[in-house]
C-alpha positions in Angstrom: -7.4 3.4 8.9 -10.1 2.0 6.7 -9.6 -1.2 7.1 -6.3 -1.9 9.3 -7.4 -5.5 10.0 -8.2 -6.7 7.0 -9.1 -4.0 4.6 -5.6 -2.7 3.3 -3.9 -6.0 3.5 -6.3 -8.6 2.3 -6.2 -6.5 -1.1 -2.2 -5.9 -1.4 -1.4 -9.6 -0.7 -3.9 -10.7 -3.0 -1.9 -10.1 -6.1 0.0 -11.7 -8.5 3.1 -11.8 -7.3 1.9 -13.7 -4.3 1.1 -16.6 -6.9 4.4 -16.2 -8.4 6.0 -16.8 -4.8 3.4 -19.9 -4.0 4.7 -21.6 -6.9 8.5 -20.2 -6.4 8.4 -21.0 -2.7 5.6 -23.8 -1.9 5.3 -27.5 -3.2 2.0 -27.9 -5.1 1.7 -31.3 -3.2 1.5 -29.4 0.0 -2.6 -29.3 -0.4 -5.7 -30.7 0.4 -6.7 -30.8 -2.5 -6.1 -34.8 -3.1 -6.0 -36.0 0.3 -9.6 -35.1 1.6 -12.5 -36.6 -0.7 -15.1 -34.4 1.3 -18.4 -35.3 0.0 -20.7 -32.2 -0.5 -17.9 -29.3 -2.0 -19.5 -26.9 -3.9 -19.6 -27.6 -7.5 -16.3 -25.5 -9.1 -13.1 -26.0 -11.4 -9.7 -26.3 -9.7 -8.1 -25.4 -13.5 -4.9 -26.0 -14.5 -1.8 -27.9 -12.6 0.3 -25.7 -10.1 -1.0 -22.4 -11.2 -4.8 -23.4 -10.5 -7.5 -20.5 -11.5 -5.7 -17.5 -10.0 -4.5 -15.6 -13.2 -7.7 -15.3 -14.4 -8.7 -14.4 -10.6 -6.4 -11.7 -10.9 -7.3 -9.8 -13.8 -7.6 -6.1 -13.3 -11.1 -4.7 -14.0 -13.1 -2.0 -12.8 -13.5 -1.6 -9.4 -17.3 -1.4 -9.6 -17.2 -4.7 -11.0 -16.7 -8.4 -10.2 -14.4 -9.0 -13.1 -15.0 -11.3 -15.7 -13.9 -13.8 -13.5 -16.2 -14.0 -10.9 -18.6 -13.3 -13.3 -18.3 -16.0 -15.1 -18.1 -18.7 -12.3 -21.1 -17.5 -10.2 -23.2 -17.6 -13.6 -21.8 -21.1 -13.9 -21.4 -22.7 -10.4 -23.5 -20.3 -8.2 -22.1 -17.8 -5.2 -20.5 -20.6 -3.7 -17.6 -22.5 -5.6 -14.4 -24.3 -5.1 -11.1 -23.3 -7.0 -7.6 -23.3 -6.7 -5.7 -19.9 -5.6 -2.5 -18.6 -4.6 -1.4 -22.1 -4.4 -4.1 -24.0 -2.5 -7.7 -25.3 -2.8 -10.2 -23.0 -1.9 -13.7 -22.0 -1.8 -14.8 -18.9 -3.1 -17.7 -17.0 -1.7 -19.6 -14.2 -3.1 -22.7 -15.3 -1.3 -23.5 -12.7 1.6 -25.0 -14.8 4.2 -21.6 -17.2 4.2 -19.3 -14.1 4.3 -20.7 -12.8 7.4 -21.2 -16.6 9.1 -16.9 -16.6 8.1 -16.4 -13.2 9.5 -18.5 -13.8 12.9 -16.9 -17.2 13.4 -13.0 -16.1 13.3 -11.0 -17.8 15.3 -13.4 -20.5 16.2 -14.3 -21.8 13.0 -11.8 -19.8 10.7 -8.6 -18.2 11.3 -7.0 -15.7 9.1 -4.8 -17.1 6.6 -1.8 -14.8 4.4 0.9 -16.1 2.4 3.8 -17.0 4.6 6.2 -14.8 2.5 4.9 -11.8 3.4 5.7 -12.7 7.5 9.3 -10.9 6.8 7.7 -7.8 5.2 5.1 -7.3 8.2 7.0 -8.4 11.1 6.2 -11.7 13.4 3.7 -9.3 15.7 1.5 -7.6 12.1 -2.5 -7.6 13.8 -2.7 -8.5 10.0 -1.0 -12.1 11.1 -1.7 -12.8 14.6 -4.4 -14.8 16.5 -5.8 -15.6 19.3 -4.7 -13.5 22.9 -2.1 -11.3 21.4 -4.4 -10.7 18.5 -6.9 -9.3 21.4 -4.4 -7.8 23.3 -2.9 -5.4 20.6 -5.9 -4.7 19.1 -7.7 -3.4 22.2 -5.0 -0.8 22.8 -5.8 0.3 19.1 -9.7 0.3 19.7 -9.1 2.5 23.1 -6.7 5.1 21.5 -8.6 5.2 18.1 -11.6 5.9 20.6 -10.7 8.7 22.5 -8.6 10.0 19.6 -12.0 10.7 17.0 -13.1 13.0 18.7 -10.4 14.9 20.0 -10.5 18.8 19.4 -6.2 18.6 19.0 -6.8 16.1 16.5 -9.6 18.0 14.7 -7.4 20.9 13.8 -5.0 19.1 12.8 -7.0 17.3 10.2 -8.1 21.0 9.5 -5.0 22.4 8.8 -3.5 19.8 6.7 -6.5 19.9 4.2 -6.4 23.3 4.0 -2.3 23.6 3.8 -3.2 21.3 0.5 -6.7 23.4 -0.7 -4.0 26.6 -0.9 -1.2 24.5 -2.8 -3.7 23.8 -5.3 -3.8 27.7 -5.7 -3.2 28.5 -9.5 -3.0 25.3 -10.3 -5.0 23.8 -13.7 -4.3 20.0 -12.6 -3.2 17.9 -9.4 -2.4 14.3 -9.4 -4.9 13.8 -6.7 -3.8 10.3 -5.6 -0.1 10.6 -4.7 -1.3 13.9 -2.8 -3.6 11.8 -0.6 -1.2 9.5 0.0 1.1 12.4 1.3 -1.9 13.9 2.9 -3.3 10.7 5.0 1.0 9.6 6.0 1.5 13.4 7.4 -1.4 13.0 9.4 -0.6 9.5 10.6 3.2 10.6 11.7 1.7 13.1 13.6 -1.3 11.5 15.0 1.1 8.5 16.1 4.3 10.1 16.7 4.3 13.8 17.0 6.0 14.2 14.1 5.6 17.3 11.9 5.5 17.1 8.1 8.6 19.9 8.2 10.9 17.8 9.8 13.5 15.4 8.8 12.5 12.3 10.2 9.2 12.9 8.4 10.6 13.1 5.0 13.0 9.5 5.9 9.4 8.0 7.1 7.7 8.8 4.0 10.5 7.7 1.9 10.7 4.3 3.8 7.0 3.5 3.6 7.0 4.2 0.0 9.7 1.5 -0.5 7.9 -0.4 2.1 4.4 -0.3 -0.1 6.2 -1.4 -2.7 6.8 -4.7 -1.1 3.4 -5.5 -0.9 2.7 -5.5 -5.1 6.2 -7.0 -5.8 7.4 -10.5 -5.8 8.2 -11.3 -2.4 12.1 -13.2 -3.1 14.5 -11.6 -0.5 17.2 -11.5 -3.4 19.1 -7.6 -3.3 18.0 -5.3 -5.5 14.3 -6.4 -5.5 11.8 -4.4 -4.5 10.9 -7.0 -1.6 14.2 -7.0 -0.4 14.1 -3.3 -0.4 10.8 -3.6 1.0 12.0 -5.7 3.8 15.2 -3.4 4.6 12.7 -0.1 4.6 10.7 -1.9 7.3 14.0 -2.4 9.5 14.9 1.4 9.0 11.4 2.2 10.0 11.3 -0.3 12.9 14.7 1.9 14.3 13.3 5.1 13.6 10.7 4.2 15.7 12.8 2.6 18.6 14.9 6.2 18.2 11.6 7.9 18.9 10.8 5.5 21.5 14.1 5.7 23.4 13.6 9.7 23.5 10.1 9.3 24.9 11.7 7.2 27.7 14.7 9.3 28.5 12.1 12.5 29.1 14.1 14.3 26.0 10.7 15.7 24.7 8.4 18.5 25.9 5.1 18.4 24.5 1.6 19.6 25.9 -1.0 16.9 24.3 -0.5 13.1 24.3 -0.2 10.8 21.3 -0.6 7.0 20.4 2.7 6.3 21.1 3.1 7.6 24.5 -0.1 5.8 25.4 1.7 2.4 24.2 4.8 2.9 26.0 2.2 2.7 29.2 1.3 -0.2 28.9 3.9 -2.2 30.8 2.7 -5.8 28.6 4.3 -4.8 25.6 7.9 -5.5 24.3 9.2 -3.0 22.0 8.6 -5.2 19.0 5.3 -5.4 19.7 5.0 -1.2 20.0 6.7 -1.3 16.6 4.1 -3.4 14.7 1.2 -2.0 16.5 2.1 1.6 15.3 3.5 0.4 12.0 0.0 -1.4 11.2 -1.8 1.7 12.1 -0.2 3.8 10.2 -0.1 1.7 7.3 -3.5 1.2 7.5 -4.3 5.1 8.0 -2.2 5.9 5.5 -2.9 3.6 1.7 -6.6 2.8 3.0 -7.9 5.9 3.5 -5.9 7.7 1.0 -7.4 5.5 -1.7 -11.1 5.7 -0.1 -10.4 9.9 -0.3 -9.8 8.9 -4.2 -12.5 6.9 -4.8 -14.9 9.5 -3.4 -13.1 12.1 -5.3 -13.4 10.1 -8.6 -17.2 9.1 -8.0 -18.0 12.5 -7.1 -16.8 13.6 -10.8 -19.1 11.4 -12.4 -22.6 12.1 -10.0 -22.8 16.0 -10.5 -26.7 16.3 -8.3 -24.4 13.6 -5.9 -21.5 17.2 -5.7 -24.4 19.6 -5.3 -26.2 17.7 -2.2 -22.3 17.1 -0.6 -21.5 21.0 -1.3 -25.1 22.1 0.1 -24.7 20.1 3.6 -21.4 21.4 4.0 -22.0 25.1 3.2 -25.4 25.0 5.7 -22.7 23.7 8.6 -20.3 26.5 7.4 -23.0 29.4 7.7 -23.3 28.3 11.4 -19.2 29.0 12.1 -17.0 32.3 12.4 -14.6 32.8 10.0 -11.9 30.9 10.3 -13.4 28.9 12.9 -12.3 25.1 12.7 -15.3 22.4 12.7 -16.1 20.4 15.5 -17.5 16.7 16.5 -21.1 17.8 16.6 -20.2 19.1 13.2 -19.5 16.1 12.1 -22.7 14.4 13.6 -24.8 17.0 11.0 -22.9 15.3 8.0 -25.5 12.7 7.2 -24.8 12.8 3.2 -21.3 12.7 3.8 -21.4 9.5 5.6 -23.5 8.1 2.7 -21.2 9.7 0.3 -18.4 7.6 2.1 -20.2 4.2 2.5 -21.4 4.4 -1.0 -17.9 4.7 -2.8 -16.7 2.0 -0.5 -19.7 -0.3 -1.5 -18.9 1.0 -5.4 -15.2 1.1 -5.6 -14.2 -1.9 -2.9 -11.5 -0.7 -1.1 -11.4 -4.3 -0.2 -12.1 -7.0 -2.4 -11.6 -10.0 -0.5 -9.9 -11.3 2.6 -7.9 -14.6 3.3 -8.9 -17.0 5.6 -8.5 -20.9 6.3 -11.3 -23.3 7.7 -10.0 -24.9 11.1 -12.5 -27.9 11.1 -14.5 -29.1 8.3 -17.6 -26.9 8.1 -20.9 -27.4 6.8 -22.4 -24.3 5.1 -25.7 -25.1 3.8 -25.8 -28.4 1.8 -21.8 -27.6 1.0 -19.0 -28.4 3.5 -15.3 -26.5 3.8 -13.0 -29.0 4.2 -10.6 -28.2 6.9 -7.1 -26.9 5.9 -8.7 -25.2 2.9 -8.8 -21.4 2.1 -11.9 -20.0 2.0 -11.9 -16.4 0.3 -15.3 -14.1 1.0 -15.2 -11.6 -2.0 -17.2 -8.6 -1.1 -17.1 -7.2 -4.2 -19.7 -9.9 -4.9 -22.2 -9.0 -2.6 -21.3 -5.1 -3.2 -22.3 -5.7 -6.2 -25.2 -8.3 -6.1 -27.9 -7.2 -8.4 -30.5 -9.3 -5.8 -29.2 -7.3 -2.9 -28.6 -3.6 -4.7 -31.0 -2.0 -7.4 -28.2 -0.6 -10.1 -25.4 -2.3 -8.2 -22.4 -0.4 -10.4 -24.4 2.5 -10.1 -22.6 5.5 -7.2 -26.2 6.4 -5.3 -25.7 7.6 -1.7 -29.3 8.5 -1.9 -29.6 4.3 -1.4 -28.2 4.4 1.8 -30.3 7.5 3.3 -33.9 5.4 1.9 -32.9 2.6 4.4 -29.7 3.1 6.5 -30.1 -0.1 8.5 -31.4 -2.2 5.6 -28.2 -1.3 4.0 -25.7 -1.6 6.6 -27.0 -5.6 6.6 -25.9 -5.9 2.8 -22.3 -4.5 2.5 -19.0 -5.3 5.0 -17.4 -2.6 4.4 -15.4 -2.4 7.1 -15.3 -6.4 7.7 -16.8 -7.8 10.8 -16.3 -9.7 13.7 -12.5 -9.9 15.6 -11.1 -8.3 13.1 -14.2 -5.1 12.3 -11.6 -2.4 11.1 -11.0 -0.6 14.5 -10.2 2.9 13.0 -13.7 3.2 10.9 -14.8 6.1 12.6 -11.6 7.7 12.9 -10.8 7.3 8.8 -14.6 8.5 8.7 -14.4 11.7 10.2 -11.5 12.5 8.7 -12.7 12.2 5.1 -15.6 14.1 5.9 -13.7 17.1 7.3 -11.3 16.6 4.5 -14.6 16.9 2.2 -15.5 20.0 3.8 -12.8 22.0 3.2 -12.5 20.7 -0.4 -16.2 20.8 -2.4 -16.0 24.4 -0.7 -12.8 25.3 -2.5 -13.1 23.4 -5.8 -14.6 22.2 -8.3 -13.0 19.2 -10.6 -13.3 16.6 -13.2 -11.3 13.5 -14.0 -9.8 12.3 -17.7 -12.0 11.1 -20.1 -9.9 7.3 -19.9 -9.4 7.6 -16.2 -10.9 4.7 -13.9 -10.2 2.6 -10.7 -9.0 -0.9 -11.6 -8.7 -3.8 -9.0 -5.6 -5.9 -9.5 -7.1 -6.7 -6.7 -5.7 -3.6 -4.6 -7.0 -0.4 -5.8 -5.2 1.3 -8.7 -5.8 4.4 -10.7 -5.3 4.3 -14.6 -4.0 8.1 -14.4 -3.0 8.4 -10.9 -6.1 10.4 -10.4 -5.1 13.3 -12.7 -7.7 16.1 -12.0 -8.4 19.1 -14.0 -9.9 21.6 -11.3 -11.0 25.2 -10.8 -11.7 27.4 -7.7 -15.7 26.8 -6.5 -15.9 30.4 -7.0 -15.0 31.0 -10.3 -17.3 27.2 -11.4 -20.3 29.9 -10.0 -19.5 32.9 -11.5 
């Protein structure tokens, strides 16, 4: 849940196949790029005809990087410049101050703005998508679950159990492929968490099949044509939609006995909501629960191979806590309040890696920003890689230091959006929060590990790993013996 609204899919739409549908789908002439002589745009190149700037946009590069791209421009044009992306003008921000003055002012000055194509992957109701009321509505049923859900002891153990059901599959093992076992890891949780679904069961194993095809969708060129991944993409989402209608239809009929409530039966509740609305809601969550996190888990895991004093301090906090339990005894939420280099652990890999890159939006009127104006109609892209990464805002900015964030917590929370801001502040930060850290727990206390020597986290501008994340690891007690 790092991220629901906008973290995961502000990156995943952001690719190049998007581009190849603007140009496939949308008229170049359908712009503003001709029709409004704004005075006062930010200084910029709009590059060539139809495809504009965005293939070199798109390069991959390092995820603690801006990319040669950005890069380039900023050196050239400053923070603040105009291009031409995914098939419209835009201006491009890197500038911190003018990312959170977009963020703030959603929905009254911006509005978010995603390629039309990706409507009949998400659904008509996506929080992704929406605006306005329904946007409000739906998300405060997220906020109020996610809220009473963090800190629930069911929920706890469950988190507890999964990561160590994976700690004792490593057992005997040389190497994992760390990255497709998150992935599993953060989707079994999710299906339980939302649905009361065990990993064991059937249905499980046809919802993680489905959401693989489904992810797919987002990194593949969205023409509904059969046999392409988007049209798969497209069909997993139906199957997923009835799979959840099934579940939904039991709930209703009183065919299931359980003892503890789950996010589901607190939707069906609320008497406001059609079914297709329960469908996206829990679809989005999961989603979000399932690639964001799962790649922040990575990230972590990948930093934390390359800042051994960083490993030591993590494994130090989180033996102290374990001194203070019973064997066998699960952690708890005051626990998790004691894990103070853990949280900077976390915000510092998603200030270094960029989990999100960028988000979409559109300016609703012109704007003036500065000495600049947004001309209305035009995309305006905040890249927070940029101010991640801002040499006058971070001392080493590529460098992973959690120690920067324990120096001056407040200081730093002002310098980084890592979980976006304003309407659309990721609603499940806590929640994705604490279960990384309890993930973290169980794992620096059962292993040690290192990653290949050409292993790396690319932006493409979603989070990739070169390898997968192939780890070579060893039990922690053997590493001190």
């Amino acid at each position: 849940m790092v991220g629901l609204a906008p973290i995961l899919f502000s990156l995943l739409l952001g690719g190049l196949p998007i581009l190849l549908a603007c140009i496939l789908v949308k008229k170049f002439s359908a712009t503003h790029d001709h029709q409004n002589p704004a005075k006062n745009l930010p200084p910029g190149s709009m590059g060539w005809p139809w495809f504009g700037e965005t293939l070199d946009f798109l390069k991959p590069h390092y995820t603690y990087s801006v990319g040669s791209f950005l890069q380039q421009h900023c050196s050239r044009y400053g923070k603040v410049f105009k291009s031409h992306l995914f098939g419209s003008p835009t201006i491009v921000s890197c500038d911190l101050e003018l990312n959170m003055f977009i963020l703030q002012n959603e929905e009254k000055l911006f509005q978010a703005s995603y390629p039309k194509a990706i409507h009949g992957i998400l659904g008509k109701h996506s929080l992704l998508t929406i605006s306005g009321e329904l946007h409000r509505k739906l998300r405060s049923i997220a906020v109020s679950f996610i809220a009473n859900s963090k800190s629930a002891p069911d929920f706890l153990h469950w988190v507890q159990k999964l990561s160590i059901s994976m700690m004792d599959s490593w057992n005997g093992c040389k190497q994992v492929s760390f990255y497709k076992q998150a992935k599993a890891f953060t989707l079994s949780l999710m299906v339980k968490h939302l649905l009361s679904v065990k990993p064991e069961e059937p249905v499980a194993s046809r919802i993680l099949q489905d959401f693989e095809t489904y992810m797919t969708g987002f990194v593949s060129l969205p023409v509904n044509i059969p046999g392409t991944a988007y049209a798969k993409a497209v069909k997993a989402r139906v199957r997923l939609s009835s799979t959840v209608k099934e579940i939904m239809e039991e709930r209703r009929k009183g065919n299931v006995n359980r003892n503890t409530e789950d996010f589901l039966d607190v939707i069906l509740s609320k008497q406001s909501l059609n079914d297709e609305e329960i469908v996206s809601i829990v679809l989005d969550i999961m989603l979000g629960g399932y690639e964001t996190t799962a790649t922040l888990m990575s990230l972590i895991v990948y930093f934390l191979a390359h800042a051994p004093i960083a490993f030591r301090k993590l494994k130090e906090e989180h033996q102290s806590i374990r001194q203070n339990k019973k064997d066998g005894e699960f952690l708890n939420w005051e626990d998790y309040k004691k894990m103070d280099f853990s949280h900077y652990v976390i915000y510092e890999a998603m200030r270094c890696g960029n989990v999100v890159k960028f988000v979409h939006r559109k300016a609703l009127v012109d704007v003036k920003f500065k000495e600049f104006v947004i001309p209305s109609g035009w995309k305006v892209l905040p890249i927070f890689s940029g101010a991640h990464l801002d040499q006058a805002l971070h001392e080493n900015p590529a460098e992973f230091d959690p120690w920067r964030w324990a120096e001056d917590y407040k200081e730093m929370s002002k310098k980084v959006t890592v979980f976006g801001g304003g309407v659309r502040l990721c609603p499940g930060a806590e929640l994705a929060k604490v279960v990384i850290a309890f993930f973290l727990h169980h794992l620096v206390l059962s292993y040690r590990w290192k990653t290949k020597p050409d292993e790396s986290p690319l932006a493409y501008p979603f989070v990739q790993f070169r390898r997968g994340l192939q780890l070579e690891i060893e039990p922690a007690d053997a590493a001190a013996a």
